[in-house]
C-alpha positions as CSV (number, residue, x, y, z in Angstrom):
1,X,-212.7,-20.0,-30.2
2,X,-213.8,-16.6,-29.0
3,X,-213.0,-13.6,-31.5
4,X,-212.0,-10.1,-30.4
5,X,-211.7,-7.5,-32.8
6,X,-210.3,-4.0,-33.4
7,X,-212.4,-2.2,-36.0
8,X,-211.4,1.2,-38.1
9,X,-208.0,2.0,-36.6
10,X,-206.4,4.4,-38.5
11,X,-203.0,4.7,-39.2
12,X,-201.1,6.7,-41.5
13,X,-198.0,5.7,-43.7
14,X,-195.6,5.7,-46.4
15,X,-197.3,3.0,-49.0
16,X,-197.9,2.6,-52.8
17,X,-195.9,1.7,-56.1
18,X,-195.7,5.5,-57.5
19,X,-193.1,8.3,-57.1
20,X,-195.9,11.0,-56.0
21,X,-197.0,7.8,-53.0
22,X,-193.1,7.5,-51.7
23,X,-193.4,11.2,-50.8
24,X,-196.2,11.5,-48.8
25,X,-198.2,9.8,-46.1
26,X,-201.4,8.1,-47.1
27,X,-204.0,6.8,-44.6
28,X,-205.4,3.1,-44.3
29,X,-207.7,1.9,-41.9
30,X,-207.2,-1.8,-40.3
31,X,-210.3,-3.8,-39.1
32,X,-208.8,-7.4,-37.4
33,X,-210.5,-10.5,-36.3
34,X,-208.1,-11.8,-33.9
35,X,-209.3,-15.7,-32.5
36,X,-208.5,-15.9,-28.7
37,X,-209.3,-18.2,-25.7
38,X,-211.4,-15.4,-23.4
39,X,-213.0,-17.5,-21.6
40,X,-210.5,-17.1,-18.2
41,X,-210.1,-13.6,-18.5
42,X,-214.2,-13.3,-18.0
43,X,-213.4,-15.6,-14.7
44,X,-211.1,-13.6,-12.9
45,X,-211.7,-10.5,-14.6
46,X,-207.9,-9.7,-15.5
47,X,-206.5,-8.0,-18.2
48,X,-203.7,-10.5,-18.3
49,X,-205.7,-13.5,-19.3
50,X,-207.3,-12.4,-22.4
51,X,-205.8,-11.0,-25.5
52,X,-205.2,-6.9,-25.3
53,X,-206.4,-4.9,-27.8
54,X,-204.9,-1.9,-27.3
55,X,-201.1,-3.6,-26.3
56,X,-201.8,-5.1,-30.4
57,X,-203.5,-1.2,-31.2
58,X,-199.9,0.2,-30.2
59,X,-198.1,-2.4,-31.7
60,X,-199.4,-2.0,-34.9
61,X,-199.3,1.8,-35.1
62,X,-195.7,2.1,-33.9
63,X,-195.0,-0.7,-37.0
64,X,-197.3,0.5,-39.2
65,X,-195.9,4.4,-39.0
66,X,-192.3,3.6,-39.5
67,X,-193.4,0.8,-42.5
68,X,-192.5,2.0,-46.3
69,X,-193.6,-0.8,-48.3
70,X,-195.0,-0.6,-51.6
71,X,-197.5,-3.1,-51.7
72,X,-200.5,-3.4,-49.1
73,X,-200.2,-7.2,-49.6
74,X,-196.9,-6.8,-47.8
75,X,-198.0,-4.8,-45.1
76,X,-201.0,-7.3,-44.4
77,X,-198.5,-10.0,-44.3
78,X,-196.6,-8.4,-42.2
79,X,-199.0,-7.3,-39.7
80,X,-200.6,-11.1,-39.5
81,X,-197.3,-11.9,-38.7
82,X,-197.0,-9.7,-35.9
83,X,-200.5,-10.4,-34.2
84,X,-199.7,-14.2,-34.6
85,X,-195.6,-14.5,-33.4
86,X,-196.3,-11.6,-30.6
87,X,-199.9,-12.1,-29.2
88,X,-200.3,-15.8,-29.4
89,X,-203.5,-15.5,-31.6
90,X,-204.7,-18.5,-33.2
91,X,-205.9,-17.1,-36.1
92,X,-206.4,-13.3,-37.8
93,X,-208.3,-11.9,-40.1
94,X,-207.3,-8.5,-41.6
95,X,-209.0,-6.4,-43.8
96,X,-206.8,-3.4,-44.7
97,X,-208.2,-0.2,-46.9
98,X,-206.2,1.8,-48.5
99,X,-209.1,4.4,-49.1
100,X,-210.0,6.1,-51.8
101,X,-206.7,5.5,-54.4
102,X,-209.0,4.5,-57.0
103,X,-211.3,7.1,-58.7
104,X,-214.6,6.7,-57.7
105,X,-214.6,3.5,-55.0
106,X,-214.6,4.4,-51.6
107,X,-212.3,2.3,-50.8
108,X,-209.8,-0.1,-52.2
109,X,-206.8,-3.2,-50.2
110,X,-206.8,-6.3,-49.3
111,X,-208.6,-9.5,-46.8
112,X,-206.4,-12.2,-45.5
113,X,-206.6,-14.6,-42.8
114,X,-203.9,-16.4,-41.2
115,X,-203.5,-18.7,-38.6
116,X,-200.5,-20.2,-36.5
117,X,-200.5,-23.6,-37.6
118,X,-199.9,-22.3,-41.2
């Protein structure tokens, strides 16, 4: 399986446990690992036979900017849920930062990967 991946995409958003987060937008950054058949697009040289990174970019922004959740777990279980029901992807890995909401690391979230078959 061939892997194409989108890699810093910023995105900012209502997210986080404390009073203070609930009122303001914080940024995180998404790098994905999406697993996709490309092997027909690079024979006819179409867009529509391989997976489209910037039709999931889109998807993922207009989600991720209307999202409140408190947890980043949450939103990275959501947005593996998205790339997998809506994009036919095999499999995803996400790595989502939350930047800097510890003192002193440069960045702090979560790495999942899920697939379709469970």
């Amino acid at each position: 399986m061939d892997i194409v991946f989108i890699q810093g995409l910023k995105i900012d958003t209502v997210i986080g446990i404390y009073d203070w987060e609930r009122e303001i937008r914080q940024e995180i950054v998404l790098d994905l690992e999406m697993s996709a058949d490309i092997k027909s697009a690079s024979e006819t040289d179409h867009i529509d036979q391989t997976l489209d990174y910037k039709a999931v970019s889109k998807r993922l922004i207009d989600f991720v900017k209307t999202s409140e959740f408190q947890l980043v777990e949450t939103l990275a279980e959501k947005i593996t849920e998205i790339i997998l029901n809506e994009f036919g992807v095999e499999k995803v890995k996400l790595t989502l930062n939350k930047g800097e909401a510890v003192t002193g690391a440069q960045g702090v979230g979560v790495i999942i990967e899920r697939s379709s078959n469970g």
